[in-house]
LOFIDREN-432382 format. One record per residue: residue in three letters; x, y, z of N, C-alpha, C in turn. Coordinates in steps of 0.1 Angstrom, whole numbers, plus 2048, in hexadecimal, padded with zeros to 3 digits. Layout:
! LOFIDREN-432382
ALAXYZXYZXYZ ...
//
This chain:
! LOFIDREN-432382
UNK8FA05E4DD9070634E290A0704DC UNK90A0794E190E0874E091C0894DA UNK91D0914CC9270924C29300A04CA UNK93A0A14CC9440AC4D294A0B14C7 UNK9420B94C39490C44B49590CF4B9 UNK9560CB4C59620D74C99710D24CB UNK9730CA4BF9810C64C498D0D14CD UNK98E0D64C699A0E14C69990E64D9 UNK98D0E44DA98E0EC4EB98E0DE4F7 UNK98F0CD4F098F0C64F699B0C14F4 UNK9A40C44EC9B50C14E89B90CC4F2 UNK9B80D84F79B90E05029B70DC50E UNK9A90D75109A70D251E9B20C451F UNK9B30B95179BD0AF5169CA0B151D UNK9D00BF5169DC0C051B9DC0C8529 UNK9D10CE52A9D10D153A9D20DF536 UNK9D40EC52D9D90F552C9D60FA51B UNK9D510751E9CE11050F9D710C506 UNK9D110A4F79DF1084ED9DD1104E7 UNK9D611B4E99C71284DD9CD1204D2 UNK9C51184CD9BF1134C19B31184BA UNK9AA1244C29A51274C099D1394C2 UNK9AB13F4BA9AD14C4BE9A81524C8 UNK99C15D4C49951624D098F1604D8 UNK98A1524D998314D4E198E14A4F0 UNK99A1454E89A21424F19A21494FF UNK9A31564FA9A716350299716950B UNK98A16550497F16650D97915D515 UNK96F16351D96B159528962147521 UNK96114751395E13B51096213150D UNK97413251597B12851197811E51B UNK97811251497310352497B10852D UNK98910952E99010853598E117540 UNK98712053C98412854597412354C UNK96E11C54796111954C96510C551 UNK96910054E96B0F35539750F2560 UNK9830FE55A98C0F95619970EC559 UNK9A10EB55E9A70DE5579A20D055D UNK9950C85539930C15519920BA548 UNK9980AE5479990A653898B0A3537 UNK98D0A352B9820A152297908F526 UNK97108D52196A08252696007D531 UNK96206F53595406B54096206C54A UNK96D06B54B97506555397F072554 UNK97B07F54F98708A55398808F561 UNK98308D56998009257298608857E UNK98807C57998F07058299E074583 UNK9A706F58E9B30735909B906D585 UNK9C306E57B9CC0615759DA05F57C UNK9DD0535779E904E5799F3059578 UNK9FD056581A09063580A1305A56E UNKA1406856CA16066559A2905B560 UNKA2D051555A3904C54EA43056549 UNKA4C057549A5805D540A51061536 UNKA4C05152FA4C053520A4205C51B UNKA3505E522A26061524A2B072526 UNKA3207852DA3908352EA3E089524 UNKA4308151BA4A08450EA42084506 UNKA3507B505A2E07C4F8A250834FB UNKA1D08B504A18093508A1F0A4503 UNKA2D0A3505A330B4500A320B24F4 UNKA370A54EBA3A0A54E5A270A64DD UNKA1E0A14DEA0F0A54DDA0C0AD4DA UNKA100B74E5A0D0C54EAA0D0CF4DF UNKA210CD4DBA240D94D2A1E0D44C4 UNKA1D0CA4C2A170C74B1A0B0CA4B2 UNK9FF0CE4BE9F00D04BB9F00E14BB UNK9FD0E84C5A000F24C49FF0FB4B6 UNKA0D0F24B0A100F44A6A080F449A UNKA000E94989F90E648E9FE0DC481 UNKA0A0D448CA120CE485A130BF481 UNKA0D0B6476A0F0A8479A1B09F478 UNKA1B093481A23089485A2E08B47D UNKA2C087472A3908746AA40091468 UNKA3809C469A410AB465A490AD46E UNKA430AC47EA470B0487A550A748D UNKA55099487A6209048AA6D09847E UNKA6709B474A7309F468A760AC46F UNKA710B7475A770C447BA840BD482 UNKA7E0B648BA850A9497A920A948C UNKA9409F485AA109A47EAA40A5479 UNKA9D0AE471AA50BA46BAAC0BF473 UNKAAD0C4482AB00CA48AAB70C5493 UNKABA0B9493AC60B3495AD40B248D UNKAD40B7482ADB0B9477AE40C6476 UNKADC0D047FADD0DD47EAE50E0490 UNKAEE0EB489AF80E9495AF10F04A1 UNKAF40F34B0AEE0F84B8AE50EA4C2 UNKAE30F34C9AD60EA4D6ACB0E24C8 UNKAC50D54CBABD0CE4BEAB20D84C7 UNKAAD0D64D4AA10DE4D8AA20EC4CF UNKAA70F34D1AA71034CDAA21044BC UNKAB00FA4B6AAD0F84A8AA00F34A5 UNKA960E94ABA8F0E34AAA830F14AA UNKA7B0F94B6A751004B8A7610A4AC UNKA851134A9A8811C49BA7D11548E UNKA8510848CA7F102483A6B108481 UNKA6710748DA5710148FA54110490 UNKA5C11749AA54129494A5912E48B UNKA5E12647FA6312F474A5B12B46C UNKA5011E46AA4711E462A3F12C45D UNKA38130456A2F13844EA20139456 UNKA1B131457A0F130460A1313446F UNKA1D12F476A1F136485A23146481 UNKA28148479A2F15A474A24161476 UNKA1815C46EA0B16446BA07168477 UNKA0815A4819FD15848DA02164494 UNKA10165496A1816D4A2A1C17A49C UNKA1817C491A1918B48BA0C193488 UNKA051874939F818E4979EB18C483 UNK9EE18D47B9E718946C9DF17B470 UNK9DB17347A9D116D47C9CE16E487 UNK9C116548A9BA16349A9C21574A1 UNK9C614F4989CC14549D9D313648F UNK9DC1334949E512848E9E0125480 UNK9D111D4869CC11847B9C6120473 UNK9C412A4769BB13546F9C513C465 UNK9D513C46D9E113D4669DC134458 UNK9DC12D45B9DE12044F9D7121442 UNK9CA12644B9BC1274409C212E435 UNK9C613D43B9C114A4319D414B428 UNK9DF13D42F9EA13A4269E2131419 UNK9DB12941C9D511E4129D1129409 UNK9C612D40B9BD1354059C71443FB UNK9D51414019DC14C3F79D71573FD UNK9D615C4079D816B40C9DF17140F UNK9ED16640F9FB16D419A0516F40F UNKA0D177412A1817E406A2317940E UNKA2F174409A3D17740DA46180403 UNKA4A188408A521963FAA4E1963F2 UNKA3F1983F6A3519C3E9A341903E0 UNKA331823E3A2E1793DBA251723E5 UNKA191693DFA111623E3A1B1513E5 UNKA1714F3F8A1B1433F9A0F13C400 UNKA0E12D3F7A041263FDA0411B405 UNKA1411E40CA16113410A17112427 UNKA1010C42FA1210D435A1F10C441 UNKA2C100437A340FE441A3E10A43C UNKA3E11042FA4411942EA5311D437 UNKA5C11D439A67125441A6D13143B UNKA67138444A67145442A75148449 UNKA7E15343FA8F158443A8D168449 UNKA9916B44EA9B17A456A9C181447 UNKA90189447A9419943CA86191436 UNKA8018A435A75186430A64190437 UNKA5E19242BA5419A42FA4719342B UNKA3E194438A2E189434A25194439 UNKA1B19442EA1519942DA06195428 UNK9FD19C42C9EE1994269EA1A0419 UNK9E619B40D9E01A04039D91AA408 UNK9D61B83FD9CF1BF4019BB1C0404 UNK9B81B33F99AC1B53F29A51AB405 UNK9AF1A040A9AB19B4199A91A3421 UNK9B81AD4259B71B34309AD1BD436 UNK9A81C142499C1CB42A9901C242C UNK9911B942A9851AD4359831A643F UNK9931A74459961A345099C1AC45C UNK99F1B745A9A91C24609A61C246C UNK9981C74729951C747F98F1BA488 UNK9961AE4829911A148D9A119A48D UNK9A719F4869B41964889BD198498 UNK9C219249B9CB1964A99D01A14A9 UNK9D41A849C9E01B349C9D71BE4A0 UNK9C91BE49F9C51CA4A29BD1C94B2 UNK9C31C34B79BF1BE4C69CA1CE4CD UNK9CA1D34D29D11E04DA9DF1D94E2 UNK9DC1CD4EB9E21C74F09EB1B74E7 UNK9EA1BD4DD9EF1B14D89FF1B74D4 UNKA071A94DBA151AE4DAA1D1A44CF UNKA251A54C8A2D1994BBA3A19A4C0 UNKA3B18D4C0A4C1884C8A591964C1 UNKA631964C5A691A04C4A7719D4B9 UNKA7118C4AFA7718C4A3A7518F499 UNKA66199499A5919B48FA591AA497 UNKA591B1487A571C0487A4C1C247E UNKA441C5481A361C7481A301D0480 UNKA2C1D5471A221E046EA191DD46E UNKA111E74789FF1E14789FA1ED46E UNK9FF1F44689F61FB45C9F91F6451 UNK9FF1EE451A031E443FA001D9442 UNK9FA1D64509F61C5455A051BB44C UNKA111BF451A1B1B844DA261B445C UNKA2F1AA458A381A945DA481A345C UNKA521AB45AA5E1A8458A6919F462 UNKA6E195460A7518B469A81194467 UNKA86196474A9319F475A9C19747C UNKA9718B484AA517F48BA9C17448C UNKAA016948EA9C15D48FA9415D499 UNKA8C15049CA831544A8A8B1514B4 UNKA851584BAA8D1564CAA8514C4D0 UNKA8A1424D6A811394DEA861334EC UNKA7D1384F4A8012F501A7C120501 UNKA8311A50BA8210E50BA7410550B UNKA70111516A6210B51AA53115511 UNKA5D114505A5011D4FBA401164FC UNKA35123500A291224FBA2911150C UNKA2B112510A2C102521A330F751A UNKA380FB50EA3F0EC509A4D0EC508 UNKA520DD510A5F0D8515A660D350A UNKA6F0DA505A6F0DA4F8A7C0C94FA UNKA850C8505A850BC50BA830AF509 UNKA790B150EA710A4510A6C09F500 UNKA6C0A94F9A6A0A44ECA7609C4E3 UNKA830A54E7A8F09F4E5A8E0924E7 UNKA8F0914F5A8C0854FAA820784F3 UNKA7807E4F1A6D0754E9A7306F4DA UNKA780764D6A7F0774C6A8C0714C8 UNKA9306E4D8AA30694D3A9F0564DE UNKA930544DDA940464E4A9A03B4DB 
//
């Protein structure tokens, strides 16, 4: 039986839709999902399934943004109750919470290829916040905060990271020097409902049964 090394591009075909889990590739023609098409993964992806349950709806978004995210079960319920706590829409507060981590900052201030790659080069101590070393992935990063890459990485990484893609754009809460490969949080993140195809919803829903 043939071993499938490629998780990451079959948690994509699963959900039916790109999660780029896997930077550049994401964005070239080697992604399954540009060669396959959306097909699930398996002997049986290609059979119609059953039309999804309520609940199957919810635990699928609710799937979605944690494989997105790079987030596990437990963390991702504690954002859940944190953010119930916190005044405002729980959706809106919920989402803030998940792109104010340290590893999404990196990803969307263009300083990696992608989430998890975010993760690596935080582990590994490459990333500065106001000039100190943080090693921490869930990190929550505040407005006036500045993240940044060590100098002794960036000259090893400079020309493969996103930021140096021509067409690469960073949400409009992130001011972004690409000749200091840094970036400053100037407002909280803005988030639509249906951030990145996820119903932010239906998650609510999943978390208030």
């Amino acid at each position: 039986m043939r071993i499938t090394l490629d998780t990451k591009c079959r948690l994509c075909r699963a959900e039916g839709a790109k999660l780029y889990l896997k930077g550049a590739r994401c964005f070239s023609a080697k992604c399954p999902l540009e060669k396959k098409g959306v097909i699930k993964p398996g002997m049986h992806g290609q059979k119609r399934s059953k039309k999804p349950t309520d609940y199957g709806l919810q635990l699928r978004a609710k799937q979605k943004a944690k494989r997105i995210y790079g987030i596990q079960e437990t963390q991702f319920k504690n954002y859940y109750l944190k953010a119930k706590k916190l005044k405002g829409l729980v959706g809106e507060n919920l989402m803030t919470l998940v792109e104010s981590r340290l590893d999404n900052v990196v990803y969307n201030a263009g300083l990696s290829l992608s989430r998890s790659h975010a993760k690596e080069i935080i582990s590994h101590r490459h990333i500065l916040v106001n000039g100190e070393i943080v090693g921490i992935n869930s990190y929550s990063v505040k407005v006036g905060d500045v993240i940044s890459i060590n100098e002794k990485y960036s000259a090893k990484i400079g020309d493969i990271i996103r930021l140096s893609d021509k067409d690469f754009k960073s949400p409009e809460w992130l001011d972004v020097q690409k000749s200091k490969y840094s970036a400053k949080v100037i407002a909280l993140p803005t988030i639509d409902q249906n951030q990145n195809g996820i119903d932010v919803n239906l998650i609510i829903e999943y978390y208030s049964r």
